[in-house]
N, CA, C and O atoms as a GROMACS GRO file, in nm:
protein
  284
    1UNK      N    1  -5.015  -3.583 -10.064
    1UNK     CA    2  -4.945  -3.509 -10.168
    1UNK      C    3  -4.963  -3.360 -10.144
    1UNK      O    4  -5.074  -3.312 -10.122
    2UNK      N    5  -4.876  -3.303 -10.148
    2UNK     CA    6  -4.860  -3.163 -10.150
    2UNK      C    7  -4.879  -3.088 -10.271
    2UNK      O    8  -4.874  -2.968 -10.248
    3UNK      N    9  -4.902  -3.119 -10.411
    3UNK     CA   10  -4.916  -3.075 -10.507
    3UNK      C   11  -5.050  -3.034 -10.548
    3UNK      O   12  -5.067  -2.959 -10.644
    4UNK      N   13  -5.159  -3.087 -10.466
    4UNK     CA   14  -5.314  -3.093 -10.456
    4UNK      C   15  -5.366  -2.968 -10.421
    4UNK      O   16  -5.476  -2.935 -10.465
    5UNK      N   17  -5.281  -2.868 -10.322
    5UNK     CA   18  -5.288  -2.774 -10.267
    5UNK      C   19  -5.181  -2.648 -10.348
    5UNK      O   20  -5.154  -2.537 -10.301
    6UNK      N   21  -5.152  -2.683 -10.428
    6UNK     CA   22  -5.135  -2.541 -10.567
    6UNK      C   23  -5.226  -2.505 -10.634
    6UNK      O   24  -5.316  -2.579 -10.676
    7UNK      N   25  -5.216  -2.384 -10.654
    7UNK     CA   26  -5.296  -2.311 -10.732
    7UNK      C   27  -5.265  -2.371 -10.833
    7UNK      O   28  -5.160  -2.435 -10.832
    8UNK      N   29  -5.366  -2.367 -10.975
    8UNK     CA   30  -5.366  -2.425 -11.131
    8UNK      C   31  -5.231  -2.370 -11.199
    8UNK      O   32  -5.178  -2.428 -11.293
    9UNK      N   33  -5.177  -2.244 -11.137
    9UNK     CA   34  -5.109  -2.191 -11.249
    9UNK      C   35  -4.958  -2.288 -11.213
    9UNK      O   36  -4.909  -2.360 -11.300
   10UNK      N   37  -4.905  -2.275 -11.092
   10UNK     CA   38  -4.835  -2.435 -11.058
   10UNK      C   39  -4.856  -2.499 -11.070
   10UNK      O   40  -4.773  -2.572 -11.124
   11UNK      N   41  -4.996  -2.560 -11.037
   11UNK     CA   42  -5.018  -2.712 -11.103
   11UNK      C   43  -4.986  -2.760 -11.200
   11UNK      O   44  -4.969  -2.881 -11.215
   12UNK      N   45  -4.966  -2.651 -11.311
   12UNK     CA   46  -4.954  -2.692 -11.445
   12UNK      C   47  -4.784  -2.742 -11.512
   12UNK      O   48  -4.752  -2.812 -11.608
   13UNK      N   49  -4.708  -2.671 -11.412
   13UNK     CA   50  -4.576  -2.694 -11.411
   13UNK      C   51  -4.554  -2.854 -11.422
   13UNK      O   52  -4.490  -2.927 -11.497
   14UNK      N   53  -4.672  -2.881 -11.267
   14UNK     CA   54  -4.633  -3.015 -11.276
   14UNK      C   55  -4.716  -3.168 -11.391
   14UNK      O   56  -4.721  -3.291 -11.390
   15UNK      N   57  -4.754  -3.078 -11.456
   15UNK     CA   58  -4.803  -3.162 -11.556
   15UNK      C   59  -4.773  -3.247 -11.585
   15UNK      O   60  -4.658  -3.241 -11.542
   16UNK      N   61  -4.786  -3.411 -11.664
   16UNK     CA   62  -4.673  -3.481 -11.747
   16UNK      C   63  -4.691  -3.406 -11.908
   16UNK      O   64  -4.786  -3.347 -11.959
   17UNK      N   65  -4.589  -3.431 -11.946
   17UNK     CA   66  -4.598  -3.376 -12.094
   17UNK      C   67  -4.655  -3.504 -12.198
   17UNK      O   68  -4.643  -3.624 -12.175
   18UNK      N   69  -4.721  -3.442 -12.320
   18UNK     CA   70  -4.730  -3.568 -12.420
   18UNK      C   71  -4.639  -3.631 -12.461
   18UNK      O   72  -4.523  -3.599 -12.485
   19UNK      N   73  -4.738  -3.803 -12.477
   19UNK     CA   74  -4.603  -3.872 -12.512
   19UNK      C   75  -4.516  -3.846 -12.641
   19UNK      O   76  -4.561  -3.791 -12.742
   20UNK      N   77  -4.384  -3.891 -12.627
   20UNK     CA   78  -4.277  -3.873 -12.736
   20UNK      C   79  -4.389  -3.936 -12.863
   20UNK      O   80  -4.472  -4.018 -12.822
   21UNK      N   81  -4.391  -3.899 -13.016
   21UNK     CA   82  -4.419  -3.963 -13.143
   21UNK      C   83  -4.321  -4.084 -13.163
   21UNK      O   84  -4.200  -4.081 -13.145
   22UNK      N   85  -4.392  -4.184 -13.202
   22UNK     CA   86  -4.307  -4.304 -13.237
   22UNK      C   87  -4.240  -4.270 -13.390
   22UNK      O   88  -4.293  -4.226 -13.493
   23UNK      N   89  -4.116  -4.307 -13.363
   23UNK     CA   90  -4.041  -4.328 -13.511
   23UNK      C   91  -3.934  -4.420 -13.512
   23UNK      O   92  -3.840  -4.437 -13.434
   24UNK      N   93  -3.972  -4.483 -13.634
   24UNK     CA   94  -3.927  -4.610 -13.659
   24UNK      C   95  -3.790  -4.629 -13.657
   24UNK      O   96  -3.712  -4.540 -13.691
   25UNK      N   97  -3.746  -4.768 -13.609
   25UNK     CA   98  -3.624  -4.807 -13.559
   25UNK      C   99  -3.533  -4.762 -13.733
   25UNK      O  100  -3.594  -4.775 -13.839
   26UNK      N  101  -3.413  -4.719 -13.729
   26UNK     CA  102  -3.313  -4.698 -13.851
   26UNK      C  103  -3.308  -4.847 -13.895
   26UNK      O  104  -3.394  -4.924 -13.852
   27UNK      N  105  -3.220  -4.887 -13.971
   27UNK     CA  106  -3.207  -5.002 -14.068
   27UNK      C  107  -3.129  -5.110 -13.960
   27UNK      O  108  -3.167  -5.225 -13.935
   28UNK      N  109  -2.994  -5.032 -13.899
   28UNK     CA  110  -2.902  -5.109 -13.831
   28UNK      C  111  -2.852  -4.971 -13.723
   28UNK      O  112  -2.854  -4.852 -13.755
   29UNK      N  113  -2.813  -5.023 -13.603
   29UNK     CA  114  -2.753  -4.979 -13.516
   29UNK      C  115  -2.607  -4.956 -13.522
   29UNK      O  116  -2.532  -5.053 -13.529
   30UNK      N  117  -2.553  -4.814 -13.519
   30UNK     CA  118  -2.442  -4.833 -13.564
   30UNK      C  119  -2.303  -4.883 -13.557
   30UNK      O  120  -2.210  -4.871 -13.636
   31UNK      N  121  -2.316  -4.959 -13.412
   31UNK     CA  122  -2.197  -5.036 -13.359
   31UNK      C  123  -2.238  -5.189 -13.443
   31UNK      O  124  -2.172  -5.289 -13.415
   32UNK      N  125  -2.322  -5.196 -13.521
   32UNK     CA  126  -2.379  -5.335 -13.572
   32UNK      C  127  -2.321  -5.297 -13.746
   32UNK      O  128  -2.289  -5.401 -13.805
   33UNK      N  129  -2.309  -5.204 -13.807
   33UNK     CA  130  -2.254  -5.138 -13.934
   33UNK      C  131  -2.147  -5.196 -13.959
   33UNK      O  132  -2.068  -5.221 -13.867
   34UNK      N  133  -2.122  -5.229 -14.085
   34UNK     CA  134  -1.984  -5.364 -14.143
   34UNK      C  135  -1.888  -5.198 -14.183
   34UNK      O  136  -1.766  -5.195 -14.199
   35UNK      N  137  -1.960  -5.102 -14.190
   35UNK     CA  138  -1.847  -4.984 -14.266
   35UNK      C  139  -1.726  -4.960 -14.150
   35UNK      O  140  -1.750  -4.983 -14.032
   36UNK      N  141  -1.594  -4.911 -14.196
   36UNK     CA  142  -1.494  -4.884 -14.169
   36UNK      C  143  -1.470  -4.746 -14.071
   36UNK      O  144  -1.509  -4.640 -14.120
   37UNK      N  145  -1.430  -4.742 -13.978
   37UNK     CA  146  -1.413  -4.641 -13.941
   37UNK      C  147  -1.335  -4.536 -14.003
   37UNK      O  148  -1.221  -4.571 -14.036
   38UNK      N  149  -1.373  -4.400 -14.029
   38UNK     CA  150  -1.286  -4.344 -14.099
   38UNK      C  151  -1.222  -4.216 -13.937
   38UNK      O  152  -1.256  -4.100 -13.916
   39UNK      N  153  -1.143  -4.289 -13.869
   39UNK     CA  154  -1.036  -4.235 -13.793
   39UNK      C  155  -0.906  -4.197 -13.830
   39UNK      O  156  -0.823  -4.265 -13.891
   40UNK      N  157  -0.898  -4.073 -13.785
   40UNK     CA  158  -0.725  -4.039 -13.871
   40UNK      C  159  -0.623  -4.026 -13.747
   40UNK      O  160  -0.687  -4.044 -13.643
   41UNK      N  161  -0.507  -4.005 -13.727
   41UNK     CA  162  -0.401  -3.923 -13.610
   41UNK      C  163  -0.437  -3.804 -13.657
   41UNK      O  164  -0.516  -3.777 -13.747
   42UNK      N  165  -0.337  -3.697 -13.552
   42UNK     CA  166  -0.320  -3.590 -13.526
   42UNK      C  167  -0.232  -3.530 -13.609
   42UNK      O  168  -0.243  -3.408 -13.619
   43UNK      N  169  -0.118  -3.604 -13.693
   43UNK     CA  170  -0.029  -3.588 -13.786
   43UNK      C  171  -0.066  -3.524 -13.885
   43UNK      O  172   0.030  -3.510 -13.962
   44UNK      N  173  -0.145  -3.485 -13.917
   44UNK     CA  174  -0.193  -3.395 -14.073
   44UNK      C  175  -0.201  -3.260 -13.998
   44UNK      O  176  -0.201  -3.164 -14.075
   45UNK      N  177  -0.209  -3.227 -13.861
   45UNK     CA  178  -0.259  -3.137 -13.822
   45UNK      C  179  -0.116  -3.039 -13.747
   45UNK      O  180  -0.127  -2.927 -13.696
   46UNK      N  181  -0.012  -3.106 -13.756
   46UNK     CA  182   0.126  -3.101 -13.712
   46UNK      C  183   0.144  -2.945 -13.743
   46UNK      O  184   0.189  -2.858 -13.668
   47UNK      N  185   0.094  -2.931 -13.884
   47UNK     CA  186   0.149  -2.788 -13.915
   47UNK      C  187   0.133  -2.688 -13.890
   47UNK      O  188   0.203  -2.589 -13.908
   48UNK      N  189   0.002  -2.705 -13.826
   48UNK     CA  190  -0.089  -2.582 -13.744
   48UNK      C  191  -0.066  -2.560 -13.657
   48UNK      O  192  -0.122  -2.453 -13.631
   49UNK      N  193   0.048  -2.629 -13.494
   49UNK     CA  194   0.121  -2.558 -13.415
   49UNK      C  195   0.220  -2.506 -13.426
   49UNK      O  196   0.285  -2.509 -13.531
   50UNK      N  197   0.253  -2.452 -13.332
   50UNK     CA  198   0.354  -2.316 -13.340
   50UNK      C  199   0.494  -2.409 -13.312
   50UNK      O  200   0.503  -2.532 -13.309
   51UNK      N  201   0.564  -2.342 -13.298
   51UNK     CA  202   0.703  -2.364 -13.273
   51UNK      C  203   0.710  -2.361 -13.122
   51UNK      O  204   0.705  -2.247 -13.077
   52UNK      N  205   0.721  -2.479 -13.015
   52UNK     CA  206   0.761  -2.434 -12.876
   52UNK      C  207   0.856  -2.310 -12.805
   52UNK      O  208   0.847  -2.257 -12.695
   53UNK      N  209   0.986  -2.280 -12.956
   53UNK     CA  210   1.094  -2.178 -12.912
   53UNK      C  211   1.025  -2.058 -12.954
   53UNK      O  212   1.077  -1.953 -12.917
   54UNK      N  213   0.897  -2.049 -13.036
   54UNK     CA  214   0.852  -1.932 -13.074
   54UNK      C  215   0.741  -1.866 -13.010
   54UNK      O  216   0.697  -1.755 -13.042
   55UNK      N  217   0.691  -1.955 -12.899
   55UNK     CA  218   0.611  -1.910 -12.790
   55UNK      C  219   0.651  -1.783 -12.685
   55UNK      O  220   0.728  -1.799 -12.590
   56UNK      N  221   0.588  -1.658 -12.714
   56UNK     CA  222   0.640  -1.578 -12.577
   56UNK      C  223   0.643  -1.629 -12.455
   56UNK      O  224   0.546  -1.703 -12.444
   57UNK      N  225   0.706  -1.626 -12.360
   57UNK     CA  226   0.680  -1.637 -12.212
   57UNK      C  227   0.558  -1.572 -12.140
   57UNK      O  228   0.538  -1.452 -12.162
   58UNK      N  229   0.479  -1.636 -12.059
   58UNK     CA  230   0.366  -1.627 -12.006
   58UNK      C  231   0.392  -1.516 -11.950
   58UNK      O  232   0.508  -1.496 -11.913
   59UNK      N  233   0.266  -1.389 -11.926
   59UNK     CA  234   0.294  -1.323 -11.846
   59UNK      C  235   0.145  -1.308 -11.755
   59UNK      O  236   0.027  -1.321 -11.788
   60UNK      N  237   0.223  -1.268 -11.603
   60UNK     CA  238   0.128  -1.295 -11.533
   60UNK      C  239   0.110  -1.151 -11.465
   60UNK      O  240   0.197  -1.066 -11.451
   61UNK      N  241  -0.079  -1.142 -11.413
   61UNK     CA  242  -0.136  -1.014 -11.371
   61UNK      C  243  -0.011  -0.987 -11.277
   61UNK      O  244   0.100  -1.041 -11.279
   62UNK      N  245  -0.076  -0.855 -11.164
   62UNK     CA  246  -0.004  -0.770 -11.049
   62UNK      C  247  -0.082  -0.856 -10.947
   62UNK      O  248  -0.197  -0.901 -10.947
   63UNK      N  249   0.031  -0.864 -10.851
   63UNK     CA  250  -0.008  -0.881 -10.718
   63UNK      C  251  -0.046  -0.847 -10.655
   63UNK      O  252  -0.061  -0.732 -10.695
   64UNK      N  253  -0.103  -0.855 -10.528
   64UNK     CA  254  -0.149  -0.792 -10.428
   64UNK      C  255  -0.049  -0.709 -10.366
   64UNK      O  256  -0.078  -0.591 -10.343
   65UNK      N  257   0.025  -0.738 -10.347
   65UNK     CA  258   0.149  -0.630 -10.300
   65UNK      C  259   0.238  -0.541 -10.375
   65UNK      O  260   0.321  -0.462 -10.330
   66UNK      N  261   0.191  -0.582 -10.570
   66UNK     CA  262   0.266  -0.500 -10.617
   66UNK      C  263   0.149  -0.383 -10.628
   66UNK      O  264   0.191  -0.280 -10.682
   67UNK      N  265   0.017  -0.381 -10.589
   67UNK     CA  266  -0.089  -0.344 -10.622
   67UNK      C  267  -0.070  -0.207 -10.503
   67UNK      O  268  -0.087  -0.085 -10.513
   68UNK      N  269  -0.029  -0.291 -10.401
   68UNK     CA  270  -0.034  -0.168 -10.264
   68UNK      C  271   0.054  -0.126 -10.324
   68UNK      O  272   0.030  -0.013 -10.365
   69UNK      N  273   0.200  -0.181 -10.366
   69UNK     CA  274   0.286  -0.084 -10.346
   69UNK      C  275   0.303   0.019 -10.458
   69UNK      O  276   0.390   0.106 -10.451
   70UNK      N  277   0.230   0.009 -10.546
   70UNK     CA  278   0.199   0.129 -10.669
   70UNK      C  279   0.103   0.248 -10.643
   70UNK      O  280   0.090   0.355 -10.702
   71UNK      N  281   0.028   0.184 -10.512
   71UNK     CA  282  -0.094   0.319 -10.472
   71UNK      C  283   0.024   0.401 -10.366
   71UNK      O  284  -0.008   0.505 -10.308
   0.00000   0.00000   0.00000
């Protein structure tokens, strides 16, 4: 082992850490739960995009050549 031959202040890196505290299992697991999923669509949310015709057109940086040709 190569770790035998660090100094303490590395050594310590390689420490194990204390173990995790035990805490007790929940009641039921939740794929095991009789409750309902409460999943919705995207449809309530319809109103909050824009209009596709009301989108500006993308605009894009300078080129490399429009770059030379402005210096």
């Amino acid at each position: 082992k190569m770790t035998q031959y660090l100094p303490p202040n590395l050594l310590a890196l390689f420490a194990p850490r204390d173990p995790l505290p035990f805490a007790p299992p929940l009641d039921k697991p939740s794929w095991l739960k009789k409750t309902p999923w409460l999943y919705s669509g995207v449809g309530s949310f319809l109103h909050v995009f824009e209009d596709p015709k009301d989108t500006p057109d993308p605009t894009f940086g300078e080129t490399r050549e429009e770059k030379i040709e402005r210096k």
